[in-house]
N, C-alpha and C positions, 0 to 999 in steps of 0.2 A: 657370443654365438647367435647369429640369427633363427629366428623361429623353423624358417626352413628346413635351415642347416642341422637343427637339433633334430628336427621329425624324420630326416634323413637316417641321419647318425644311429638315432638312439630310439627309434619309433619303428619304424616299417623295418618288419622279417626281425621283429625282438620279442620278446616276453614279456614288451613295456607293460605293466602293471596286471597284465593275465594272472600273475602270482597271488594276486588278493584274491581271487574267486576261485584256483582249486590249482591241485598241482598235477604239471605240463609231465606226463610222458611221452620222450621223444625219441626217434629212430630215426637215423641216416644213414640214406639209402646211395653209396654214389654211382650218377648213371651217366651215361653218353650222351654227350651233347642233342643227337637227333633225338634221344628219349625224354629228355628235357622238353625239347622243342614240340611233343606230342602232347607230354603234360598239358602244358602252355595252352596249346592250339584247346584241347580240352575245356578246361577250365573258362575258356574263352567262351566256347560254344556253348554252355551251360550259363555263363552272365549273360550273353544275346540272349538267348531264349528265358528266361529268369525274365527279362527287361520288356520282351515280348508277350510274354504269355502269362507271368507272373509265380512265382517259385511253389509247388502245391508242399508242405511240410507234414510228415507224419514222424512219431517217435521209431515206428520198425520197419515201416515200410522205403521211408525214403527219409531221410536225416543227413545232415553233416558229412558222416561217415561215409557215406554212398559217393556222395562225390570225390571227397577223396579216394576211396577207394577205388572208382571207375577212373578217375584223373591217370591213378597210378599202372590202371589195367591197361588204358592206349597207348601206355609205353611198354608194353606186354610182362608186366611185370607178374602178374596173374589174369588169369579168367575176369570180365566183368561179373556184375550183378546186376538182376534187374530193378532198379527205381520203381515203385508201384505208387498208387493214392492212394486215400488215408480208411476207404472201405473196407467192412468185414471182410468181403471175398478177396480183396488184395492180402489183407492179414493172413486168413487163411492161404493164401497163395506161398505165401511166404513161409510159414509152416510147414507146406506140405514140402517146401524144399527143402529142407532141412532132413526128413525121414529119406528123399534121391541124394542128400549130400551123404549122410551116414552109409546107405546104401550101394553111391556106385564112387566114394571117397574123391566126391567133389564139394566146392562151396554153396554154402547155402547160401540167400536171398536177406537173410537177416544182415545187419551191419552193422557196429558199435565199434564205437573209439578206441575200446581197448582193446577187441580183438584185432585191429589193426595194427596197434602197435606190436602184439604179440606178432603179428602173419610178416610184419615188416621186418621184425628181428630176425623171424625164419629166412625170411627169402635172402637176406643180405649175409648169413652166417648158415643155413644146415643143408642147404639143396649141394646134392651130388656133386661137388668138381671134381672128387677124388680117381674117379675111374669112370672111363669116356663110354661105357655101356650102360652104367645107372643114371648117365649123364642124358644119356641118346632115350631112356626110357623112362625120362621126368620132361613133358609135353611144357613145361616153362623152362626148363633150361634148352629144350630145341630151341622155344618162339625166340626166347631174348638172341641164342645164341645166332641164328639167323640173321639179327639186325646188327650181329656183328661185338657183341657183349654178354658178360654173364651176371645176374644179380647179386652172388656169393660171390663177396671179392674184400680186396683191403679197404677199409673206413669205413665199413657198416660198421656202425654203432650206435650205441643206446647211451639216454642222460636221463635223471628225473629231476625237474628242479619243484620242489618241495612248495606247496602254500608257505605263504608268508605267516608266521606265528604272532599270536596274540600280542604281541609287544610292540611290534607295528602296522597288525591289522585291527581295524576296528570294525570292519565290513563285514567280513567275513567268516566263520569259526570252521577248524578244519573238519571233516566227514569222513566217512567211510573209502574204501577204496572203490572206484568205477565198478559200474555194472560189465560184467564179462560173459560171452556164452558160451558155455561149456560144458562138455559130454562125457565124467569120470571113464576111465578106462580104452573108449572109443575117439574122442576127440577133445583130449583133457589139457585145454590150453590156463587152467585156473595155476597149475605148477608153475609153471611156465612165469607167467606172469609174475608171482612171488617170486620167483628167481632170478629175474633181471631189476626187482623194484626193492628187494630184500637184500641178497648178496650177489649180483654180477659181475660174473669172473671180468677179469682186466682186460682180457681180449676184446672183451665186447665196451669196453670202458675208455682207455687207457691206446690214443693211437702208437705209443710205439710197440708197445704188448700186442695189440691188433697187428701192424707189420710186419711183425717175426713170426706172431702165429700165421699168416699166409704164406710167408716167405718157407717156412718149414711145408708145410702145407702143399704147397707148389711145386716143391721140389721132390716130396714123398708122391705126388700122383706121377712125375715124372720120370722119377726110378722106379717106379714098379710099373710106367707102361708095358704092356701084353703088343706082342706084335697085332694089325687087322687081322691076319687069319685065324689066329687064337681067338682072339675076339667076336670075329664073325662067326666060329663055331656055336657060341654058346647063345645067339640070338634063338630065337624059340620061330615055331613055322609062320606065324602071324607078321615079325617083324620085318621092315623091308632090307634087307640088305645093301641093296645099291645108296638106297637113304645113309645106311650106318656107314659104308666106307666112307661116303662123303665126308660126314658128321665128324666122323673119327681123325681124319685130316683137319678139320677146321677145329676143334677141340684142345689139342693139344699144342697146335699152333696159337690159340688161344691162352691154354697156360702159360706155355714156356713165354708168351708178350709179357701177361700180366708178372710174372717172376721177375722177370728185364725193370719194369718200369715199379716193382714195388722195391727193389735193389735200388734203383736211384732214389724212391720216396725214404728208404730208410736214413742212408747216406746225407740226405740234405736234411733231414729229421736230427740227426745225430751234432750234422755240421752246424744247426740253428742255438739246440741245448746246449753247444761248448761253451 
């Protein structure tokens, strides 16, 4: 095999040797092509300017994370965050987000690896599909839904693949688990975290477990659809109603797709393991 051919194959978008220096948690998020293509465009704008102006790196203000995270936000997967420098007062800035995130139960400013992978798990597995009102009243599942998709959907899942053990590392000796930020009681993603890295149910593991649990799933939000008028009753006086009838057509038209086309994913899943 030519050198190439190897760095292709076996090098780029792998875990090629990552595993010596600490272990990879990972979450798959699948999204829509045009969301993709925002990522992209992203990531892009941030190497131009990196190559222009030169990358400024703080531990909590602006890290790794940040990009990724913001990467993932132009495909509206969540809110951004703000990238700050490496100054007290940015530190402090970032802090003080943290007491408006607690406060008005939005994201703080802070970014770290692994609450990503936690927030990633979330978005692809616990946000609202089950009923087109909690749906209509979670401002990420309008944005995505908007562009025509929903983050919670079949093949979100989670992997860990482990440091490589002492028997064929010599590099690197294993550590503690990632740094995580987290708020007992109020914003307690440390559970969380132990749960998908400790014992993660199959669903979140296991793609054909994963497509039964949507397929069930999809067809439970769909037999208990509420007619819009039922529905539109129980909006509160703040909510727009014109917004929710719309929402509430494009919503369930939405499930019942995703049902159709996770019905063929199972099927050809099934037809592959015989």
């Amino acid at each position: 095999m030519r050198p190439e051919e190897f760095i292709l194959r076996h090098s780029i978008g792998t875990d090629f040797a990552l595993n010596f220096a600490r272990t990879a948690y990972c979450a798959r998020l699948p999204m829509s092509r045009d969301a993709i293509g925002k990522v992209i465009a992203y990531l892009n704008s941030v190497n131009e300017s990196a190559q222009k102006s030169g990358y400024t790196w703080n531990m909590y203000t602006n890290n790794c994370s940040h990009v990724v995270h913001n990467a993932l936000a132009a495909a509206g997967v969540w809110d951004p965050k703000v990238a700050r420098g490496p100054g007290v007062i940015d530190v402090a800035r970032d802090v003080a987000s943290v007491a408006r995130a607690l406060v008005l139960s939005q994201m703080s400013d802070f970014s770290f690896p692994a609450n990503n992978f936690v927030r990633l798990y979330e978005a692809g597995n616990t946000r609202p599909i089950d009923d087109a009102l909690l749906a209509f009243r979670n401002h990420d599942v309008r944005r995505t839904m908007n562009d025509g998709w929903i983050t919670t959907a079949p093949g979100a899942l989670i992997a860990t693949y482990p440091i490589h053990d002492a028997s064929r590392n010599q590099l690197f000796a294993a550590g503690r688990d990632p740094f995580l930020f987290s708020v007992p009681m109020l914003w307690d993603k440390a559970d969380t975290f132990k749960m998908l890295t400790r014992h993660a149910p199959s669903i979140v593991t296991d793609l054909a477990a994963n497509l039964a649990h949507y397929r069930e799933r999809h067809l439970n939000t769909l037999a208990n659809q509420r007619s819009l008028e039922d529905e539109a009753r129980l909006l509160n006086g703040t909510e727009d109603k014109d917004a929710f009838r719309s929402f509430y057509d494009r919503f369930y038209a939405q499930i019942a797709a995703e049902l159709k086309r996770t019905d063929a994913r199972l099927a050809e899943y099934r037809r592959l393991a015989s």
